[in-house]
N, C-alpha and C positions, 0 to 999 in steps of 0.2 A: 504494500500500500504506500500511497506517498509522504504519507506521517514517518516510516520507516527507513522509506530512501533518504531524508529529509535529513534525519535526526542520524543515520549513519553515516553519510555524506559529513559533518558537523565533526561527529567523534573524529573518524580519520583525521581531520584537517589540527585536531585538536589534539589527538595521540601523542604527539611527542612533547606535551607539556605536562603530561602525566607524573609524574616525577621530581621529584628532588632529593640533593642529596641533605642527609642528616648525620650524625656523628659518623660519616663514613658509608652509611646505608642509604639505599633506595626504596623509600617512598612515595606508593603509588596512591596518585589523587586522581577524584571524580572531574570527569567530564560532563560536557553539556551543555547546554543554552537552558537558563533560569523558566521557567516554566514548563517545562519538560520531561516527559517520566514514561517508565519502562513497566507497561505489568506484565505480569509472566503469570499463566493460567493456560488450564487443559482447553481445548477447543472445545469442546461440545460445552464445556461450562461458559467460555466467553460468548458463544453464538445461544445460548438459556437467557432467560427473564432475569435472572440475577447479573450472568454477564452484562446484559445491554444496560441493568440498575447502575453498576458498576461504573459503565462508558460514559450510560448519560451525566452523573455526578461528577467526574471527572474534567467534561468537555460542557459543565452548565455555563451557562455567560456570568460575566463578570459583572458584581452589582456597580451600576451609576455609571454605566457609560450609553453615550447615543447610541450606538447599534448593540449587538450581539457579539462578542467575542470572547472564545472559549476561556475555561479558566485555566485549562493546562493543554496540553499535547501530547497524544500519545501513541506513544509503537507496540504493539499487542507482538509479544511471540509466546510460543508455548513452552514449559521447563525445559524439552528437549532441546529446545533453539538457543535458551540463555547461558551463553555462555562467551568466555573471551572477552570480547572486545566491548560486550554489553552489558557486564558487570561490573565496569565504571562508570555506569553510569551514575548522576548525581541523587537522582530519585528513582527510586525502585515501588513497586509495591508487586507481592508475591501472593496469589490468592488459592488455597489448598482447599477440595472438598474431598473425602476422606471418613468415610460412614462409621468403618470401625478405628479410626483413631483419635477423633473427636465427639463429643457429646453436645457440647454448643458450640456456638460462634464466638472467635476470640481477636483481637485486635491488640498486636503490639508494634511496637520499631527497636529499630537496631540504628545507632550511630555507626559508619566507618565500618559496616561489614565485610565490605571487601575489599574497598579503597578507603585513605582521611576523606572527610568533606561528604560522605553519602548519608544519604539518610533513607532504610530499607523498611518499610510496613511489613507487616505479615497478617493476611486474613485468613484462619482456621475456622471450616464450616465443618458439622456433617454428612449436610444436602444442598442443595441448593434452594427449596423452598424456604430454609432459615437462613440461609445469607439474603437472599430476597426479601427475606421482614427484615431483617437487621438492615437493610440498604433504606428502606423506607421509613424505618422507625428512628433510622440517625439519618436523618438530610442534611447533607454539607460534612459529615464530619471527616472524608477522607478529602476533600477539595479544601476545608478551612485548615486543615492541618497541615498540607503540601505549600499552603498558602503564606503559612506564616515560616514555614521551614525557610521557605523563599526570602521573604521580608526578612527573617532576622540573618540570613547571608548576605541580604541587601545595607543593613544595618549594618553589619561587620566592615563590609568594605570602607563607608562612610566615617568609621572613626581613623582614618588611615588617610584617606583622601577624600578631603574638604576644601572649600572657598573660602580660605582665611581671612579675607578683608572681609567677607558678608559676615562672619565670626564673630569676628573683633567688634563690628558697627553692631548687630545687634546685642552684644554683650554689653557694649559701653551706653548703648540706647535705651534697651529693655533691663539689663541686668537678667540677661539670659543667657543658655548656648543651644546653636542651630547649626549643625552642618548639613550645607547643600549641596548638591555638584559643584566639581569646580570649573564647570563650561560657564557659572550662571556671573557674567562678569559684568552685566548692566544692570542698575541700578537707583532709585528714588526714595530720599528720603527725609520726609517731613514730620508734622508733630504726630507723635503717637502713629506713624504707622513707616512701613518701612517693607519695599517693592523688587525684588531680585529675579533678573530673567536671563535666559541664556539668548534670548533676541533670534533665534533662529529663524528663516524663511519656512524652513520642513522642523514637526514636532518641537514647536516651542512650549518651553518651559517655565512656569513661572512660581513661585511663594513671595506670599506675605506674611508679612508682622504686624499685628494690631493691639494695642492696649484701651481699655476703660473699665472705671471701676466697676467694685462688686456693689451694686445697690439694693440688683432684686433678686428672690430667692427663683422668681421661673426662669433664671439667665437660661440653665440648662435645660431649656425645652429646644423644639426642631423652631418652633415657632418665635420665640425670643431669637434665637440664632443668627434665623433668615432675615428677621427684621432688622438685626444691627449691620448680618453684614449687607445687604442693602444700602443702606445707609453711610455708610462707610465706604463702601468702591465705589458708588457713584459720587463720593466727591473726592475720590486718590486714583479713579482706572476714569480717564475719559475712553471715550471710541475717537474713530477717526473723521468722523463728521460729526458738526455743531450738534448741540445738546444729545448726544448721544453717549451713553457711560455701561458700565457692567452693573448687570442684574442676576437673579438667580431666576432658572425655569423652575416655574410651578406648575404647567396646564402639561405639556412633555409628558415630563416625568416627574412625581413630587417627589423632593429629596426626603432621608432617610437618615433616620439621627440613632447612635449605639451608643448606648454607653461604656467602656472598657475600663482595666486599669492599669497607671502607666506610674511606675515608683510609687507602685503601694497606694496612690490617689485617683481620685476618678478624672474623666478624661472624657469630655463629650467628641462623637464621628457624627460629623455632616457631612452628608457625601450627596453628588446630586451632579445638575448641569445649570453651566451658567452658560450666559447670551449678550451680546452685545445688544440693548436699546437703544433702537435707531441706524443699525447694522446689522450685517449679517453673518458677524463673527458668532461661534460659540462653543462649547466644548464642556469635559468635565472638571470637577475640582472636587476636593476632601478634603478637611480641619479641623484641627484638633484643636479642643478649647477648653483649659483647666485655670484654673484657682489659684492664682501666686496668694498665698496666707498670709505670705510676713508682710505685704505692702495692700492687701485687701482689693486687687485688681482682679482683670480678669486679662488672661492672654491667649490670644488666638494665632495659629500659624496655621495658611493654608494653602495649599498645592492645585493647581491648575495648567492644564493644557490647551493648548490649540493645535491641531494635526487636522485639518481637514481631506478628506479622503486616503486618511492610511489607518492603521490601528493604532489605537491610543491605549490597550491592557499596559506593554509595558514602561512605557511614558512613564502615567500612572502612578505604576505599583512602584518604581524607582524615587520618584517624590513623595508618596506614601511613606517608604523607606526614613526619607530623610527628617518624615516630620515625627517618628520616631526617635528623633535625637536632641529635641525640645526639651531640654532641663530646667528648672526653675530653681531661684537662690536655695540652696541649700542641697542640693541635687548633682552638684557639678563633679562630684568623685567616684558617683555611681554609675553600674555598668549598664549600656544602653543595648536596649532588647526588646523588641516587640511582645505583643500579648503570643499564649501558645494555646493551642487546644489541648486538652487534658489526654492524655494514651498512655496503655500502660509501655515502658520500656524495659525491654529485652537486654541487662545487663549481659555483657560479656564474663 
């Protein structure tokens, strides 16, 4: 299929990076392109109601964007086929049915099973009619958990390589720390809000930084949210023609508010699509908005794109990534990591 000429195509090219050396030894690291994964299952099971449960959760679309675009990608071979060259890969998931060696359905992973950097699920059924409820009785849990596997790899890179000057200015601004890409080299920045973009023609990029205070207790609704930031980018984002500024789409798609939590505090997700009024720019964006304590504010950082006719997933999940890295005073020593979905792990 072409998901697999795709995705090997990819490894080859990528083989010879596998490697490094270590006190004199060679250690072999995962391949791959960040959304991307390997299951390995019998065929009469992959072509079963459980298989296709399996595919569809895998390949669901991604919340808050304009179109439909999958949440991962993937190359189906059979255990017989996994092997070599495809057990480097970065994500794995291995799904076993198995009448007399199981009793129920079991869900674990494995760090580094074959290679550093992997990350390998394992689904133990007895039939398939019980991986089939268990697919439907847990929605999202193996696409939210590939997801953040992703992000907190996305995270890792980001403490390493950042845009020191966006760093420094929001830190000396906000009394925060943000690292962004380090393409995002354009910049604006007035009272209380503060504009970094990588200015590109194709997938550009942009975060903001916005402060006000804490006054009302419904800040953290979807509905308080929308209305500040309204309010706020149409008077720091004009558009390119007179009275036209950025808004958030409500009649589209209405955005979607989660609450998580990030160092131990809560952390409101606005995700949704925003539009140029009075233009015909628009795209998605996601931000996070928590609670500075010690100075009784509220801080928001938010991520948005524009890519008109390409895919914007991993735009996106990359500035997703970085808004992960929002520390507030007293935060700045602690190690940054996305939220995880709960699974049991498979010590070695």
């Amino acid at each position: 299929m072409k998901t697999h000429i795709l995705i090997i195509t990819s490894l080859l090219l990528l083989l010879g990076m596998m490697s490094n050396c270590n006190s004199g030894s060679i250690v072999a690291k995962a391949t791959g392109i960040p959304y991307e994964i390997v299951v390995v299952m019998e065929r009469p099971d992959w072509n079963s109601e459980a298989g296709k449960a399996v595919k569809e959760e895998l390949t669901s679309s991604v919340l808050g964007l304009p179109r439909a675009e999958p949440s991962m990608r993937i190359t189906y071979v059979t255990p017989n086929d996994f092997n070599g060259i495809l057990t480097y890969v970065r994500n794995i998931l291995l799904v076993n049915i198995n009448p007399t060696a199981y009793t129920k359905v079991s869900m674990n992973y494995e760090d580094n099973r074959w290679v550093q950097g992997q990350v390998a699920v394992t689904i133990n059924a007895p039939n398939r009619e019980e991986l089939l409820a268990f697919m439907l009785d847990n929605k999202r849990i193996l696409v939210d958990f590939f997801t953040n596997v992703e992000m907190n790899r996305a995270v890792a890179l980001f403490e390493n390589e950042y845009n020191i000057t966006v760093m420094n200015t929001v830190k000396e601004k906000f009394g925060i720390m943000l690292n962004v890409p380090t393409n995002m080299n354009f910049y604006k920045d007035t009272t209380d809000f503060f504009w970094t973009s990588n200015n590109a023609s194709t997938g550009r990029m942009d975060v903001v930084v916005y402060s006000f205070p804490y006054t009302d207790p419904n800040t953290f609704t979807a509905e308080y949210l929308i209305h500040k930031r309204d309010s706020v980018l149409k008077a720091n984002i004009p558009g390119s023609f007179p009275e036209s500024y950025m808004a958030t789409e409500t009649h589209y798609l209405k955005p979607s508010y989660t609450p998580i939590t990030v160092h131990g505090k809560y952390c409101g997700v606005l995700r949704g699509l925003w539009r140029m009024q009075g233009d015909m720019m628009g795209g998605p964006f996601v931000s996070h908005t928590r609670l500075d304590e010690t100075s009784n504010r509220i801080i928001v950082a938010e991520a948005f794109v524009y890519a008109p006719e390409t895919d914007k997933r991993n735009y996106m999940r990359r500035l997703e990534a970085s808004l992960y890295t929002l520390r507030l005073p007293g935060e700045f020593e602690k190690p940054i990591v996305s939220t995880t979905v709960e699974l049991a792990k498979n010590e070695k």
